[in-house]
C-alpha positions in Angstrom: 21.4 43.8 -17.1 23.5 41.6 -19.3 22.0 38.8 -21.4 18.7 38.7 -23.5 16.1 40.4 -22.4 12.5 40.2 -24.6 9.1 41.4 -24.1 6.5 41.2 -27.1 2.8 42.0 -27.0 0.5 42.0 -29.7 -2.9 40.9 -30.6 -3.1 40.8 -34.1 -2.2 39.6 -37.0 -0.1 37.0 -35.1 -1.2 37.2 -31.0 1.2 37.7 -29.0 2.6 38.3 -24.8 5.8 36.8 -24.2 8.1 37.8 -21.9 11.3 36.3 -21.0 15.3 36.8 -20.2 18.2 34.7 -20.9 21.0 35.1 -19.3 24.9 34.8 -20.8 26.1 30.8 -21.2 22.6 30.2 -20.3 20.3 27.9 -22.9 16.7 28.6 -22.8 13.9 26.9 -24.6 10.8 28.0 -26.2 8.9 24.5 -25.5 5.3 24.8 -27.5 3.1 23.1 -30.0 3.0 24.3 -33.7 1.1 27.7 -33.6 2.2 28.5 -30.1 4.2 31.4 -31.4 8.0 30.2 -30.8 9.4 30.8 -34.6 7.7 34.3 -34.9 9.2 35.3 -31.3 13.1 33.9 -32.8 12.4 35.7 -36.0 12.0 39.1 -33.3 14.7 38.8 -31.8 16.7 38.3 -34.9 14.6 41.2 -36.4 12.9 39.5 -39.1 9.5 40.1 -37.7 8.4 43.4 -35.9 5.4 43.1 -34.1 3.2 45.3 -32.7 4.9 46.3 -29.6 7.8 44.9 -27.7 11.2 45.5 -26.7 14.3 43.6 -27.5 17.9 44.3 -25.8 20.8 42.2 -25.5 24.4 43.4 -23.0 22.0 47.0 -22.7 22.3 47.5 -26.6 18.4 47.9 -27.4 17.7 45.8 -30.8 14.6 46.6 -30.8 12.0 49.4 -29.0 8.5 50.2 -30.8 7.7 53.1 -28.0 10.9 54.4 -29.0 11.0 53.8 -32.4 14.2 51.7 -33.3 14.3 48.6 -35.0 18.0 47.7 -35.4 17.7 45.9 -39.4 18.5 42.0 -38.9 22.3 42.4 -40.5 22.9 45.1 -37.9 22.3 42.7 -34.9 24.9 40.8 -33.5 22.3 37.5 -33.5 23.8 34.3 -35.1 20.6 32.0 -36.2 20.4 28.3 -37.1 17.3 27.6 -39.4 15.1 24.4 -39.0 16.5 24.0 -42.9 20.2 25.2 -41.9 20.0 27.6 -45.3 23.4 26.7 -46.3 24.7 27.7 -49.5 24.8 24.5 -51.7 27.1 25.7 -53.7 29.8 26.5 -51.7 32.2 24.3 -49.1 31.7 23.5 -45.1 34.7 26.5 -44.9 32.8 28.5 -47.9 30.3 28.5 -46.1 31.4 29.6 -42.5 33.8 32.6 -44.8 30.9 33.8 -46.0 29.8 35.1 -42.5 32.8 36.2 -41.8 33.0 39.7 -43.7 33.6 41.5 -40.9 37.7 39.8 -41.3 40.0 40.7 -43.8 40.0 38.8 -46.5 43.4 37.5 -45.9 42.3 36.1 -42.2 38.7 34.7 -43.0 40.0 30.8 -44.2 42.1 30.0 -40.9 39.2 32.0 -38.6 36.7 29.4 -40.8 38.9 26.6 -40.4 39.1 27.4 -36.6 35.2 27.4 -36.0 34.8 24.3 -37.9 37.5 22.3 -35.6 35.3 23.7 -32.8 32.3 21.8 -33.9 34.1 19.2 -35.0 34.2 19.1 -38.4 38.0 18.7 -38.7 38.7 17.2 -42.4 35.6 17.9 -43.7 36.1 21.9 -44.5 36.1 21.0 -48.5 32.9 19.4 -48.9 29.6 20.5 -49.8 26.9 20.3 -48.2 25.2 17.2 -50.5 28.1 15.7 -49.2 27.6 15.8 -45.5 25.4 14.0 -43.2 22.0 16.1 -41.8 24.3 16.4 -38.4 27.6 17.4 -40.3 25.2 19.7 -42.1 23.7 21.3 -38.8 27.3 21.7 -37.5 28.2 24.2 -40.4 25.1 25.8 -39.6 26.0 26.5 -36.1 30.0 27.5 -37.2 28.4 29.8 -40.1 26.2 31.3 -36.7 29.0 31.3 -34.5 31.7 33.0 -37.0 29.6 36.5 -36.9 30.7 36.9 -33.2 27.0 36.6 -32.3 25.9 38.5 -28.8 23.1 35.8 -28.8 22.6 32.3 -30.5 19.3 31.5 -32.2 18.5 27.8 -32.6 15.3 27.1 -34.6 14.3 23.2 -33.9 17.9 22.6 -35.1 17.5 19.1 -34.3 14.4 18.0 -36.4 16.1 17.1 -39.6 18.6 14.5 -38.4 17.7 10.3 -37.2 17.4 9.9 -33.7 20.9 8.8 -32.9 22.5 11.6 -34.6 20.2 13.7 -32.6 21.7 12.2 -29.5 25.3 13.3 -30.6 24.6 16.7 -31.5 22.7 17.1 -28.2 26.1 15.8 -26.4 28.2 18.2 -28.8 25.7 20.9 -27.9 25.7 20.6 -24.2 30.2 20.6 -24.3 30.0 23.4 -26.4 28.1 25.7 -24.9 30.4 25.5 -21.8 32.9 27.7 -24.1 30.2 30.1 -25.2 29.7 32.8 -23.2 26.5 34.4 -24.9 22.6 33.7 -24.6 21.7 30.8 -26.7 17.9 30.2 -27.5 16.5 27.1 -28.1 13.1 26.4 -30.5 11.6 23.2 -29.8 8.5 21.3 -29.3 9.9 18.4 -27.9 9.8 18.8 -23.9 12.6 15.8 -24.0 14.8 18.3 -25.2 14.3 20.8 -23.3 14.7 18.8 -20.1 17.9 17.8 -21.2 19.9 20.6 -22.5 18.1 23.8 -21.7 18.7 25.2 -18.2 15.6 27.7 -18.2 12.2 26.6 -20.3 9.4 29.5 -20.9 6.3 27.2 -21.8 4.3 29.3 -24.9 0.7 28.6 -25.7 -1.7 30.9 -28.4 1.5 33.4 -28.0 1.0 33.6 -24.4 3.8 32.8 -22.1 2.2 30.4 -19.6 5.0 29.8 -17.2 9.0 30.5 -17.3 11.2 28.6 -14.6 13.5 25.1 -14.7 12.4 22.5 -17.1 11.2 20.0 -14.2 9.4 22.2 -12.9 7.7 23.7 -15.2 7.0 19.8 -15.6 6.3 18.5 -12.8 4.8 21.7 -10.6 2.9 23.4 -13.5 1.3 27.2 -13.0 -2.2 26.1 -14.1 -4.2 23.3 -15.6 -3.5 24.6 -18.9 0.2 25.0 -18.6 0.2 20.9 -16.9 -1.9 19.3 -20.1 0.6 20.9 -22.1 3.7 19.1 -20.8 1.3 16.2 -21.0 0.9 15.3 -17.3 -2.1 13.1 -17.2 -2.6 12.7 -13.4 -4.5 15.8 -13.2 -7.8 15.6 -10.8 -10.6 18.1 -9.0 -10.6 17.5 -5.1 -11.7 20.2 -2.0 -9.2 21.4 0.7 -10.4 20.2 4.0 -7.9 21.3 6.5 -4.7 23.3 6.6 -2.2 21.1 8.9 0.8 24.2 8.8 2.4 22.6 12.2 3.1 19.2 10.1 3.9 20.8 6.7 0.2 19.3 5.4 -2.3 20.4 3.6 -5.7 17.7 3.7 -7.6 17.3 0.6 -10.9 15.1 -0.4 -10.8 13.5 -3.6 -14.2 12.1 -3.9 -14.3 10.5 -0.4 -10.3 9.8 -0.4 -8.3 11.9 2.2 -5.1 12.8 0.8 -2.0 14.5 2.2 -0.3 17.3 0.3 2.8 19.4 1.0 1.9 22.2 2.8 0.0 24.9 0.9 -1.4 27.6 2.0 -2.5 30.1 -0.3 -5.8 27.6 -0.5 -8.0 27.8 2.1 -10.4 25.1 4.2 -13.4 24.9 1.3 -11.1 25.9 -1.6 -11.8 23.6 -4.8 -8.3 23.0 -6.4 -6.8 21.0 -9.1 -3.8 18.4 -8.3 -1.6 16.0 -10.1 0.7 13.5 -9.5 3.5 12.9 -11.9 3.0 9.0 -13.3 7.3 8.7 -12.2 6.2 10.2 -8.8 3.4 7.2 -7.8 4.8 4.5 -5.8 3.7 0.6 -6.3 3.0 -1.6 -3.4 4.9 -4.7 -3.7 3.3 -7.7 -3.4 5.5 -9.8 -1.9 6.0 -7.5 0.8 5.5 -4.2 2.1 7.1 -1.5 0.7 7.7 1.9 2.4 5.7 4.6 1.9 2.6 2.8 1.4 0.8 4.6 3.8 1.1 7.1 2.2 -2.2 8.3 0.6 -2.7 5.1 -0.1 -5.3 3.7 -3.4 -6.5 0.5 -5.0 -8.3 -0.2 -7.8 -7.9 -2.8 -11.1 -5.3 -2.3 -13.9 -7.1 -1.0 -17.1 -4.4 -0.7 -19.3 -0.7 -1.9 -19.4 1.9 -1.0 -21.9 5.8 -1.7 -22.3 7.6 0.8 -23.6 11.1 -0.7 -23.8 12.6 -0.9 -20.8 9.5 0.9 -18.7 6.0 -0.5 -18.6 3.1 2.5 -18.0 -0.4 1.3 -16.6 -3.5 2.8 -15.8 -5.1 2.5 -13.0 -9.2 2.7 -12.4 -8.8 3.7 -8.8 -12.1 1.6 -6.8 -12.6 0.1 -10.1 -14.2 3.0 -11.6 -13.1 4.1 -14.9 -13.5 8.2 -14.0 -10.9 7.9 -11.4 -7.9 6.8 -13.6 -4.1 6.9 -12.2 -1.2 6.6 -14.5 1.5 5.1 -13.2 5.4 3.8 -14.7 7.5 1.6 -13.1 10.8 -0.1 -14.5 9.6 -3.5 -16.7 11.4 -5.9 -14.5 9.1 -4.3 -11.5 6.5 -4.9 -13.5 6.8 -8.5 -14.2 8.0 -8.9 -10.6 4.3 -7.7 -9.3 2.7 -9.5 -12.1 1.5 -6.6 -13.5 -1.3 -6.8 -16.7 -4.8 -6.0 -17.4 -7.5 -7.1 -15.1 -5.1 -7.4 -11.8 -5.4 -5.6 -8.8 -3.1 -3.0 -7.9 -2.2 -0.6 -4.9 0.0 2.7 -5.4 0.7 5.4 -3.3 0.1 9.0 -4.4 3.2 10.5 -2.5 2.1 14.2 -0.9 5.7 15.7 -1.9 5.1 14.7 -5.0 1.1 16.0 -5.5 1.0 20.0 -6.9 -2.1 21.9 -6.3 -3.1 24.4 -8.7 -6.4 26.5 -9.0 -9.3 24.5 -11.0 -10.1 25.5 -14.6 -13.2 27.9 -14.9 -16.0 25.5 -15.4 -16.6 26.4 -19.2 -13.3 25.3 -20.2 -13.4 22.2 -18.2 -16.1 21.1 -20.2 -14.8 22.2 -23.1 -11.6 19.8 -22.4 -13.7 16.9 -21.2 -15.6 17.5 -24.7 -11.9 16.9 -26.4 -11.1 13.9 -24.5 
């Protein structure tokens, strides 16, 4: 199989059990909070970390295989890596720089190949200064040439987009998205930011403690989590306890109580009539009744309660929602600000949503010892 394929396990010093492949032209994420393991799993595959066990290949050329023995040194892998820091030499020039990965060329041929990668990061005119003399996102784009120039078979990108102001962020993550279209090689992304991840990476493998939680597309890793754990760390907050009280499989329904609410789901049947489960609702996914008319959908496992809290965050305006006025039953819900003004929305005023069933995931509930442990934490 072509592409990057990686499997680490380990339970000390560092735990680890990741698995994961990325295929060529493909971007894949390791999404995470600090101490979830993502830099030590780069730093395998570059080969600057061996752990325990695990297996590393890239286009069948085996990088790294502890039941075999080999561990392929770091300047022996074809693996181009962007550091968090970019690690460029300070001394030397945007084209210095890039030549200096290029030893591979003759000597004669490395300047034009530098001057070639720069233009394709677009750092035309700028090959004769130093690095103190280019912005943090000129900076990062000699970074990713100096990757690029060793041919790599894989590109490593180590939260590449921390160092720079948020509107230089949004450039590079334009110039990142055009230019992998012309790479043909696995690129993997560090990051903890699930923003990013939704934007550029086309696969995301969520990584908790080391563990791999879930692997899949970025929404839906988001929005159709594997477990309870895997949903609080993508932050949904919609996430509730309710019992399956019929299975509905000629209507595509599955029939829940939440605490004396019926609610429709999509069809699921791997719970049975009985089952305790866990479900969320994604805050985008809850529809607001109108209240100067109806609005469609709002029969829809329908709820009403009093706004607790209500926020604007720029252009959006997030409320919560203490469903029958009680403040355990809280639904967080966003709706563009000019709907919000338009319904009069604020704190203290009532409010009816629907809790659309396409849009409500079912997972299994947390073992009852970590549930309290969470609700301790709240």
């Amino acid at each position: 199989m072509s592409g990057l394929k990686v499997e680490v396990h380990q339970e000390a010093p560092i735990p680890l059990a990741a698995e994961f492949y990325c295929a060529p032209g493909e971007v894949l994420a390791l999404v995470g909070p600090s101490g979830s393991g993502k830099t030590t799993i780069l730093r395998t595959i570059a080969g600057l970390y061996r752990p325990r066990k695990g297996r590393v290949s890239v286009d069948h050329e085996v990088w790294l295989d502890t039941d075999a023995g080999i561990m392929v040194p770091p300047h022996r892998r074809a693996a181009g890596i962007v550091f968090q820091s970019y690690a460029l030499f300070p001394h030397m020039t945007a084209i210095g720089n890039v030549g200096a990965a290029l030893e591979h060329l003759p000597a004669s041929h490395r300047k034009k190949r530098a001057a070639e990668i720069l233009q394709m990061v677009n750092l035309r005119g700028l090959e004769d200064r130093r690095p103190a003399d280019l912005s943090g996102g000129q900076q990062q784009r000699v970074a990713v040439a100096r990757a690029l120039a060793r041919q790599p078979k894989a590109l490593l990108l180590d939260e590449p987009f921390s160092a720079v102001d948020s509107a230089t962020r949004e450039r590079l993550y334009q110039e990142l998205a055009s230019m992998r279209r012309r790479l043909s090689m696995p690129v993997v992304l560090v990051t903890h930011d699930l923003t990013e991840a939704l934007m550029l990476a086309d696969n995301l493998c969520l990584l908790h403690h080391g563990r791999s939680l879930q692997y899949g597309r970025p929404l839906d890793v988001l929005e159709r989590p594997a477990s309870v754990e895997a949903a609080r760390l993508v932050g949904q907050r919609n996430i509730f306890s309710a019992t399956v009280v019929e299975q509905r499989p000629e209507f595509g329904f599955t029939i829940l109580d939440w605490e004396g609410h019926r609610l429709e789901t999509a069809a699921a049947p791997v719970f049975r009539s009985g089952d305790s489960v866990a479900w969320l609702v994604p805050p985008s996914k809850v529809l607001l009744h109108r209240r100067d008319r109806p609005s469609r959908g709002t029969s829809e496992n329908p709820v009403s309660g009093v706004i607790a809290q209500h926020i604007l965050l720029g252009d959006t305006a997030v409320s919560v929602l203490h469903v029958d006025g009680r403040d355990d039953r809280r639904i967080t819900f966003q709706v563009p600000a000019h709907v919000a003004e338009r319904n009069r929305l604020g704190v203290g005023e009532k409010a009816s949503v629907s809790l659309l069933a396409s849009a409500i995931h079912l997972m299994k509930p947390e073992p009852e010892e970590q549930r309290t442990l969470n609700d301790r934490n709240c």
